[in-house]
C-alpha positions as CSV (number, residue, x, y, z in Angstrom):
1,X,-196.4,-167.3,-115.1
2,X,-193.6,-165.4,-114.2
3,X,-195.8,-162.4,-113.5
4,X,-197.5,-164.2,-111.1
5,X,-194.8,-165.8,-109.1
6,X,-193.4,-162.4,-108.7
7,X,-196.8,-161.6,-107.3
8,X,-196.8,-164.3,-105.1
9,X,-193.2,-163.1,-103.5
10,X,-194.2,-159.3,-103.5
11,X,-197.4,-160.8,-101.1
12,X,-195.5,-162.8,-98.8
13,X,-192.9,-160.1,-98.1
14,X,-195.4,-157.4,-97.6
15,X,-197.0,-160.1,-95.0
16,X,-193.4,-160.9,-93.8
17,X,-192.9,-157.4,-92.9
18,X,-195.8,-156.3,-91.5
19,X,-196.6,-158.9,-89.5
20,X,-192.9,-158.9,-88.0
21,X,-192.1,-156.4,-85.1
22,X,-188.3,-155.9,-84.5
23,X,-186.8,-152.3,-83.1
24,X,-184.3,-151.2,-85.5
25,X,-180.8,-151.6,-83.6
26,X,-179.4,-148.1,-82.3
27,X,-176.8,-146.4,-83.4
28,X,-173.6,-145.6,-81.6
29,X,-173.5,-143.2,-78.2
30,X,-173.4,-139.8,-79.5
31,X,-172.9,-138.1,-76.3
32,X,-172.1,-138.7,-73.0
33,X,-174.7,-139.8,-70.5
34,X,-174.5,-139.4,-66.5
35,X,-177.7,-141.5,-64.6
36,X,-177.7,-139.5,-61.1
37,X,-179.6,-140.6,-58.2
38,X,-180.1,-144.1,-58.0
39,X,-179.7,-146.7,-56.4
40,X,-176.4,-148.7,-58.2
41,X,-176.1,-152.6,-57.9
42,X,-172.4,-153.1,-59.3
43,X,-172.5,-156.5,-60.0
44,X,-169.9,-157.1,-58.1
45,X,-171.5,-157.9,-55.0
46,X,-171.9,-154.4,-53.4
47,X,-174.6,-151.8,-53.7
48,X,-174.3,-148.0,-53.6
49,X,-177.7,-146.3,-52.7
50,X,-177.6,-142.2,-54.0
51,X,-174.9,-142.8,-56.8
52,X,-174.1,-141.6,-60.1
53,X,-173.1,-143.4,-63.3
54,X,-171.3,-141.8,-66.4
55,X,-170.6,-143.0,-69.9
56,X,-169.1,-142.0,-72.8
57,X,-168.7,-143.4,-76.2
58,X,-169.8,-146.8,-74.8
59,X,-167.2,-147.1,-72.0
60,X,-167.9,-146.3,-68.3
61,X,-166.2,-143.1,-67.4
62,X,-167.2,-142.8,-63.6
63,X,-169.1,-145.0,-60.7
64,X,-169.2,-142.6,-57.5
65,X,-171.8,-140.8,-55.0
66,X,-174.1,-138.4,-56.5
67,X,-173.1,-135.0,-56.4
68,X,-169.2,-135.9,-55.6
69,X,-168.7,-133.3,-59.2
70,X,-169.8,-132.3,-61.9
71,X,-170.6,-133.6,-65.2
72,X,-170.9,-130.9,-68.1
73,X,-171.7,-131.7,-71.0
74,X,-173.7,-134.4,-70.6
75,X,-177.0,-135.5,-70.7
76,X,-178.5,-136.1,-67.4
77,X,-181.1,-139.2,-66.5
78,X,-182.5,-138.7,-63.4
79,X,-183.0,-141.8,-61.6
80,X,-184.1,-141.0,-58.3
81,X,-185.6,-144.1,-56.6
82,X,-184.9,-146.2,-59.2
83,X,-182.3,-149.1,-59.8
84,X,-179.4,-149.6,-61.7
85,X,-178.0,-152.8,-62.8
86,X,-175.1,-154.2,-65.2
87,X,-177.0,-156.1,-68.0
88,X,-178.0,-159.9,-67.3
89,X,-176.5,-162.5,-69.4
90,X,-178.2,-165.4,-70.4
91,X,-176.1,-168.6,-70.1
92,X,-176.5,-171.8,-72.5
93,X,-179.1,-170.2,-74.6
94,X,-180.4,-171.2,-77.8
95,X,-181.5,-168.0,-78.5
96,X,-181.9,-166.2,-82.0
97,X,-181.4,-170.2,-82.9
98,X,-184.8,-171.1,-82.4
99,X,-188.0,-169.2,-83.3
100,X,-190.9,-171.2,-82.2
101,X,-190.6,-174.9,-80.8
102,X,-192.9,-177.0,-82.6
103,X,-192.2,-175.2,-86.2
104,X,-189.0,-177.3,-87.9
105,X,-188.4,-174.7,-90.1
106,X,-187.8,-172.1,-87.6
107,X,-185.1,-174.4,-85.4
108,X,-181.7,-173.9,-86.4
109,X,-179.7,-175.5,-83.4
110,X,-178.3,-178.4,-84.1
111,X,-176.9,-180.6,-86.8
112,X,-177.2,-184.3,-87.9
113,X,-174.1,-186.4,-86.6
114,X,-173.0,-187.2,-83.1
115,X,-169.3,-185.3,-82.9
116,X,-170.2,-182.0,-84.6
117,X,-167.2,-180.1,-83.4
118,X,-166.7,-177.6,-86.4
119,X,-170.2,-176.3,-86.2
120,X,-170.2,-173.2,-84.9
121,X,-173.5,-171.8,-83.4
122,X,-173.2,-168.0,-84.4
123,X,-173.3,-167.9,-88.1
124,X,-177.0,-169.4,-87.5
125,X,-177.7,-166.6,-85.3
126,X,-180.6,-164.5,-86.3
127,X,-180.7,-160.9,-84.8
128,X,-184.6,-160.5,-86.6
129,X,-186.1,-162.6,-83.9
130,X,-189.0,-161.2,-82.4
131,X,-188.3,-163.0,-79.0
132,X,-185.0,-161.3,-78.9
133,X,-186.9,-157.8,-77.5
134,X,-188.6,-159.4,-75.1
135,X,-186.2,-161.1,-73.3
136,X,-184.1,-157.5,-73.5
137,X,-186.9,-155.8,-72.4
138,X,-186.3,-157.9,-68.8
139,X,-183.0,-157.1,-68.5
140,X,-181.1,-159.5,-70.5
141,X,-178.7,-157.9,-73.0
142,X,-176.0,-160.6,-73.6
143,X,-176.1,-164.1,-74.6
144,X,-174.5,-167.1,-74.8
145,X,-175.5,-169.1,-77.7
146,X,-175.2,-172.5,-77.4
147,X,-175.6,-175.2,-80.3
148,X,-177.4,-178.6,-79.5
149,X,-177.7,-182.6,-80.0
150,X,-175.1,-185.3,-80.5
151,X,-171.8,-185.8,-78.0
152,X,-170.7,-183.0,-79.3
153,X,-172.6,-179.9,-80.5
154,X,-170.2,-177.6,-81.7
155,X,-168.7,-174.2,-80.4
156,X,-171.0,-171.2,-78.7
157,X,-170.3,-167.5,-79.0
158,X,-171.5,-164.7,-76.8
159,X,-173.6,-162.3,-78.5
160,X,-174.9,-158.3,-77.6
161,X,-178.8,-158.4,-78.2
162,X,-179.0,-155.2,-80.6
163,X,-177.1,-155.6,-83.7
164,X,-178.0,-155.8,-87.6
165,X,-176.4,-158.9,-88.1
166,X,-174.4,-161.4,-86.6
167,X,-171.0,-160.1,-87.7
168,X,-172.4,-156.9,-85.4
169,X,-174.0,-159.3,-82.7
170,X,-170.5,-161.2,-82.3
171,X,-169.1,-160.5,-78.7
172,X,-166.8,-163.3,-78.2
173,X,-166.6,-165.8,-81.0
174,X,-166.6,-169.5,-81.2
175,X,-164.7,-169.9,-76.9
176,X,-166.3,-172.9,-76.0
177,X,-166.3,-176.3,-77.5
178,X,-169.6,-178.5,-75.5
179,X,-169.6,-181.8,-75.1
180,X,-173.1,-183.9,-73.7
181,X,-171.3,-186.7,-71.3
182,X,-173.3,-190.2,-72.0
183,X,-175.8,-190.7,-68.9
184,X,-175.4,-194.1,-67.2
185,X,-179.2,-194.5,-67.2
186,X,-182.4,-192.4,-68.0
187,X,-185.9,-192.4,-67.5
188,X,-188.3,-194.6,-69.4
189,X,-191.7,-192.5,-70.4
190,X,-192.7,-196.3,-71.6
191,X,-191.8,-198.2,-68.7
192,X,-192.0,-195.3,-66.2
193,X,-188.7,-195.6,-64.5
194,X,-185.5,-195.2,-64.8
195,X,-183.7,-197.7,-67.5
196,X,-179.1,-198.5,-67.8
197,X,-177.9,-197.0,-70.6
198,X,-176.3,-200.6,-72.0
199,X,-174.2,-198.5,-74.2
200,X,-172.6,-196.3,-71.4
201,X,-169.2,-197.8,-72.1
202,X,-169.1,-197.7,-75.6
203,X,-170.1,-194.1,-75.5
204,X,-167.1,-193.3,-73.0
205,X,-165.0,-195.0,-75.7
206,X,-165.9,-193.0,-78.3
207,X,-165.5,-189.4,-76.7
208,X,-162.0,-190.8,-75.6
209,X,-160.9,-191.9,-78.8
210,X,-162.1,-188.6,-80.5
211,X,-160.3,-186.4,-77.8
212,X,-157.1,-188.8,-78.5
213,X,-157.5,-188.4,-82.2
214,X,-158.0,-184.8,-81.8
215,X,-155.4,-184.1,-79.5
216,X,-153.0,-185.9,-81.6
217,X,-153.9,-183.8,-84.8
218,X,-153.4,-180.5,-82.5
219,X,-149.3,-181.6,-82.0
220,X,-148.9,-181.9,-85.8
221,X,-148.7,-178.0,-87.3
222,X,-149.5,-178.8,-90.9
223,X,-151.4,-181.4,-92.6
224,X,-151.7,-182.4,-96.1
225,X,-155.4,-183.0,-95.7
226,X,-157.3,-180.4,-92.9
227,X,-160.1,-182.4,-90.9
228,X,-162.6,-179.8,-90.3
229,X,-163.8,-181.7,-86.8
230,X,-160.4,-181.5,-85.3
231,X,-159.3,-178.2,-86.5
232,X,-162.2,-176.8,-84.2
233,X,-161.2,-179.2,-81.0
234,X,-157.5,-177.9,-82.0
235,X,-158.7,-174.2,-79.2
236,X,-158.8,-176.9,-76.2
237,X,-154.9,-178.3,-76.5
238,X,-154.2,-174.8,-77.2
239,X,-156.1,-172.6,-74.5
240,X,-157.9,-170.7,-76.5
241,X,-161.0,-172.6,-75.8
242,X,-163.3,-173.8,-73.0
243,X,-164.3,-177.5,-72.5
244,X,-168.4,-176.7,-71.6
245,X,-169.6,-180.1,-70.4
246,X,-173.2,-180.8,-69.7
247,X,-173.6,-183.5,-67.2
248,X,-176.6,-183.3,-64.2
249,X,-175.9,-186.6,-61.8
250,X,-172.9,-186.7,-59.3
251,X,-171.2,-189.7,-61.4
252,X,-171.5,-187.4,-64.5
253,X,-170.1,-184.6,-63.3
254,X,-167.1,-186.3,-61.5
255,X,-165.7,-188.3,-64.0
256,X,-166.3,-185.5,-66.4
257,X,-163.7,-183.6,-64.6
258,X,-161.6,-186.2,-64.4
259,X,-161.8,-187.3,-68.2
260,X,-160.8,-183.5,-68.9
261,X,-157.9,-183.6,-66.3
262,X,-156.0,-186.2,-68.4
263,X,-155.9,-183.8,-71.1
264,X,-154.9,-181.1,-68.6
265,X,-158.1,-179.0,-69.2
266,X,-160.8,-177.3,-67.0
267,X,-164.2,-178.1,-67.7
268,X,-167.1,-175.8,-66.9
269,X,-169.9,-178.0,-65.8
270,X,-173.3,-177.2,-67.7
271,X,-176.5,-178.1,-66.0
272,X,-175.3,-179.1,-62.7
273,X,-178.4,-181.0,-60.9
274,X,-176.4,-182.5,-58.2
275,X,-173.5,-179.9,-58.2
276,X,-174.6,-179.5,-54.4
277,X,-173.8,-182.8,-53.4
278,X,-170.1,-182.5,-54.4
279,X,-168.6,-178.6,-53.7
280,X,-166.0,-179.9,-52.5
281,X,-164.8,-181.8,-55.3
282,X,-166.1,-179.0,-57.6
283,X,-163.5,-176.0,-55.3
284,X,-160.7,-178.8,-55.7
285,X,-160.7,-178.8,-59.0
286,X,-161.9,-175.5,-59.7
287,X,-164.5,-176.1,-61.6
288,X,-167.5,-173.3,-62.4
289,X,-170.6,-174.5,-62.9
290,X,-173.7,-173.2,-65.0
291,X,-176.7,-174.2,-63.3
292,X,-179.9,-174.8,-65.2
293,X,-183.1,-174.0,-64.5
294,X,-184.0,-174.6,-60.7
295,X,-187.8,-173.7,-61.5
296,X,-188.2,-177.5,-61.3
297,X,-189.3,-180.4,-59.5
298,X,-186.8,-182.5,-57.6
299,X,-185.1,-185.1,-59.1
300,X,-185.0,-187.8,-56.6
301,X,-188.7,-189.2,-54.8
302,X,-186.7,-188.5,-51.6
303,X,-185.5,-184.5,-52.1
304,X,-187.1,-181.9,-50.2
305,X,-189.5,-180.4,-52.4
306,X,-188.1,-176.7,-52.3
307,X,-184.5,-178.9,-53.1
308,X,-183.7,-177.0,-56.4
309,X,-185.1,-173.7,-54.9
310,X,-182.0,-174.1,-52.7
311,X,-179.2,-175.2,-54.8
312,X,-178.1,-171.4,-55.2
313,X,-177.5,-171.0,-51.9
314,X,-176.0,-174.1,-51.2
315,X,-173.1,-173.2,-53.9
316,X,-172.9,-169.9,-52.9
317,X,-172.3,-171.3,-49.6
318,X,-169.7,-173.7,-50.8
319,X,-167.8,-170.6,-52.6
320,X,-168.4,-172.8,-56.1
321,X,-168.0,-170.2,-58.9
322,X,-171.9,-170.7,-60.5
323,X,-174.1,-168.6,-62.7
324,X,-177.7,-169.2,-63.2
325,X,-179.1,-170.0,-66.5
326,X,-182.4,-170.8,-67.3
327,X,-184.0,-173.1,-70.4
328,X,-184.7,-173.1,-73.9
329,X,-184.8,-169.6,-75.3
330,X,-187.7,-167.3,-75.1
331,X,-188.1,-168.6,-71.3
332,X,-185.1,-166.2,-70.5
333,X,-187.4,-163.3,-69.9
334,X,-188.0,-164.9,-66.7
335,X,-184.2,-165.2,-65.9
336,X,-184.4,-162.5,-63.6
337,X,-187.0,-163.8,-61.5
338,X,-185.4,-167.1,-61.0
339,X,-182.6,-165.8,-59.4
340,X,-185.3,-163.9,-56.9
341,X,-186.6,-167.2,-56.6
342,X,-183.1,-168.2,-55.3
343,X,-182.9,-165.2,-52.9
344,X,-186.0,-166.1,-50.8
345,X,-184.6,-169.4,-50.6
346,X,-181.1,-168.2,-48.7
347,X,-179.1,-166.7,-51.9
348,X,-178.2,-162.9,-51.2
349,X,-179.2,-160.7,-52.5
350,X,-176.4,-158.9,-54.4
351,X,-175.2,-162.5,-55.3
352,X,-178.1,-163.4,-56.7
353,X,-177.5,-160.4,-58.9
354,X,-173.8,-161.3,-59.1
355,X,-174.9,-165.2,-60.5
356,X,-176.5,-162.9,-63.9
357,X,-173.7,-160.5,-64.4
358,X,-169.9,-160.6,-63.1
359,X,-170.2,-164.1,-62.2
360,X,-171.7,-165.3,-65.6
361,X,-169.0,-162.8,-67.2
362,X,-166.1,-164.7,-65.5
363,X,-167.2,-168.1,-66.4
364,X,-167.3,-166.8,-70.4
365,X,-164.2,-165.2,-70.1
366,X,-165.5,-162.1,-70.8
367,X,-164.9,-160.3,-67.1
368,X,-162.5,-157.9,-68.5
369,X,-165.2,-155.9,-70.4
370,X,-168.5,-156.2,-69.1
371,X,-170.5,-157.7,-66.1
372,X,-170.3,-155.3,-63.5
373,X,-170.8,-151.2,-63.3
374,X,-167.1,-150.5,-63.3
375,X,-164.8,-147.4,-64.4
376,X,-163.3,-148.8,-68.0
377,X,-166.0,-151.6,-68.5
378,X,-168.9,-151.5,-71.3
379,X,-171.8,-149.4,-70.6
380,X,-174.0,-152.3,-70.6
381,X,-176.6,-152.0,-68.3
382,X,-180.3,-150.7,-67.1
383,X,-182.0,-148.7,-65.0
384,X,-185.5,-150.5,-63.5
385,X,-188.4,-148.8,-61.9
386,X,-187.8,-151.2,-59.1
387,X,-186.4,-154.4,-58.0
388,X,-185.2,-156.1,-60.8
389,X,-185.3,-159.7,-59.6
390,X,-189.0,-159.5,-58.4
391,X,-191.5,-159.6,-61.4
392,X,-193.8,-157.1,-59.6
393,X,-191.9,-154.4,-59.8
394,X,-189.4,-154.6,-62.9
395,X,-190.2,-152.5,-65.2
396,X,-187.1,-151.2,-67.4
397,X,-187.3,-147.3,-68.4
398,X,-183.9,-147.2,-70.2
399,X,-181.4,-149.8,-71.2
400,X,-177.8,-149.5,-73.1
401,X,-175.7,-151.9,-74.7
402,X,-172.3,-150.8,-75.1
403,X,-173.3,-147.0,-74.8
404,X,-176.2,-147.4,-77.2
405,X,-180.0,-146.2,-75.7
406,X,-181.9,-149.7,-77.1
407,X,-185.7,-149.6,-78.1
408,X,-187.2,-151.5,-75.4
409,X,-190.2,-152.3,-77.0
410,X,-191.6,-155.6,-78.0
411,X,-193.7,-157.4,-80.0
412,X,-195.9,-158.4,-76.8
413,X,-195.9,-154.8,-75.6
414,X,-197.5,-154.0,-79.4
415,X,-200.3,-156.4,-78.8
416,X,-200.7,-155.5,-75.3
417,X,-201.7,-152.0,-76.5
418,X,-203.3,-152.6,-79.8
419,X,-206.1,-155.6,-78.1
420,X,-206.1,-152.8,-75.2
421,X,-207.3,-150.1,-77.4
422,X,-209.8,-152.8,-79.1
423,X,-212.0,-153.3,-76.0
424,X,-211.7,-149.7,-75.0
425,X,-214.0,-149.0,-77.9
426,X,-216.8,-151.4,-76.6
């Protein structure tokens, strides 16, 4: 019996492992890198055509025109006619959380219970996830990983995309509390419209009274008896954490901000369907906002069709701080190409690129060290074939995460060229 069970294991990991397909992570940069030649978006809004790009020992050592001097020492990449660009970061992601949709086993993103404060969403990271290399192999190297379900879902971390485990994933740990503000109605799939939420007050009550409670415990250093839930809300009072609130409808999003106000707190505002409607409010209180995906239909009969197409613009226009994020987690390979999406709707160009890097960076508190090709930042970034943000062209050739040369090959790429060798030999 016990013969055979072993068998039975020995089997299912040889048929783990081979049928898994997950680049080993890279090691650290061993020697200084200069990319000459190419065409340099910065993240930061500006573009420098002809330019070179050093590294060392994962830091960015020099941004300038190519040929202003010399770089011994160091091993040259030749990007001539090619692009460079600061690594994308995906926004509210679940990530490394989720493996495939409609397989239970493989979802580890949310929790049972309704205020789930103390969960924290990176210790169920999973850096083995073969959708992990695909969505780095379009550009995305950093994540935000974002727990789900009930008011609140916990605390998200930001995460590097090449790393053994999550200890070596962690970027920025456990910054952002997020809280799903009660809708006053939704739509009915039953009785195909939309329906009141007849427990919209009650749910208001019970975020107040667990902010109150919380806020309360936060005043009182030591306790004889440590509540888990309010030990994790304890960042907010404290500023050491962001309030991420996911609301979509203009009523949502306003009293939102004004709930957090009372306990003198900035929220970010996650999802942001009708952000356009209210900039103004949103610059006067200076709140960011983290769009979701505007690859959508519109949400009213009565919106222009192209309405969500344009909501980039129309916040770029406004000056609202904003990033773009996209859904679920393996539809981030296409993160990229929304924001071109956005660009032939009336969003810059170089703030469409902005929206995925510096801007995203800012909003996670993370601007200091990465997001943009700067002197002293992370070497975090790619160099594309061509345009980035257009899906007919991208096509990355090299890509480093803090320094490190990562494998850019995928388990889709495998397939692609193992079924392409299959009908060759017909």
């Amino acid at each position: 019996m016990k013969f055979t069970l072993n068998l039975l294991f020995a089997l299912l990991f040889l048929n783990v492992s081979f049928g898994q397909y997950v680049p080993v992570p890279a090691p650290a940069q061993s020697e200084p890198i200069l990319i000459t030649g190419a065409t340099v978006h910065l993240g930061t809004g500006e573009v420098m055509e002809n330019a070179d790009v050093a590294f060392a020992e994962g830091k960015i050592t020099a941004v300038m025109p190519a040929g202003s001097r010399q770089f011994p020492n160091h091993r040259v990449i030749n990007a001539s006619g090619k692009h460079v660009y600061p690594g994308f970061i995906a926004t509210n992601t679940t990530l490394g959380l989720q493996e495939i949709g409609a397989v239970r086993a493989t979802n580890d993103n949310r929790e049972l219970g309704e205020f789930n404060s103390n969960i924290r969403s990176l210790i169920a990271y999973n850096t083995d996830s073969e959708i992990t290399p695909t969505v780095r192999s379009m550009g995305v190297l950093m994540a935000e990983v974002v727990p789900q379900g009930g008011r609140i879902s916990g605390s998200s971390s930001v995460v590097q995309l090449d790393a053994w485990n999550w200890e070596d994933a962690a970027y920025k740990t456990d910054f952002a509390i997020h809280l799903n503000w009660p809708a006053s109605s939704s739509y009915n799939w039953r009785q195909r419209r939309m329906v009141r939420n007849e427990r919209y007050a009650e749910q208001l009550r019970e975020v107040e009274s667990f902010f109150d409670q919380a806020q309360a415990y936060s005043q009182t250093p030591n306790h004889e008896r440590v509540n888990l839930k309010f030990e994790a809300m304890r960042g907010l009072f404290d500023g050491s954490k962001k309030l991420f609130v996911h609301a979509n409808s203009v009523q949502a999003i306003q009293e939102a901000v004004l709930f957090a106000e009372r306990y003198n707190l900035v929220p970010t505002i996650v999802g942001g369907r009708d952000a356009w409607m209210i900039t103004d409010f949103l610059n006067e209180h200076k709140v960011p906002v983290i769009l979701d995906s505007t690859q959508r239909t519109p949400a009213r009969e009565d919106e222009a069709i192209d309405q969500p197409f344009r909501e980039p613009a129309l916040l770029h226009e406004a000056g609202v701080l904003f990033c773009q994020s996209h859904e679920g987690f393996w539809q981030y390979r296409n993160l990229a190409f929304q924001a071109g999406q956005a660009v032939a709707y009336g969003l810059p160009y170089e703030a469409a690129v902005k929206s995925l890097t510096l801007d995203a960076a800012k909003i996670l508190g993370i601007d200091d060290s990465c997001g943009s090709i700067e002197v002293g930042k992370d070497a975090t970034l790619f160099i594309s074939e061509g345009d980035a943000l257009d899906m007919r062209t991208n096509k990355l050739t090299h890509a480093f995460i803090q320094g490190r040369e990562i494998n850019l090959d995928n388990k889709q790429e495998m397939l692609y060229r193992r079924f392409q060798k299959k009908y060759r030999q017909r």
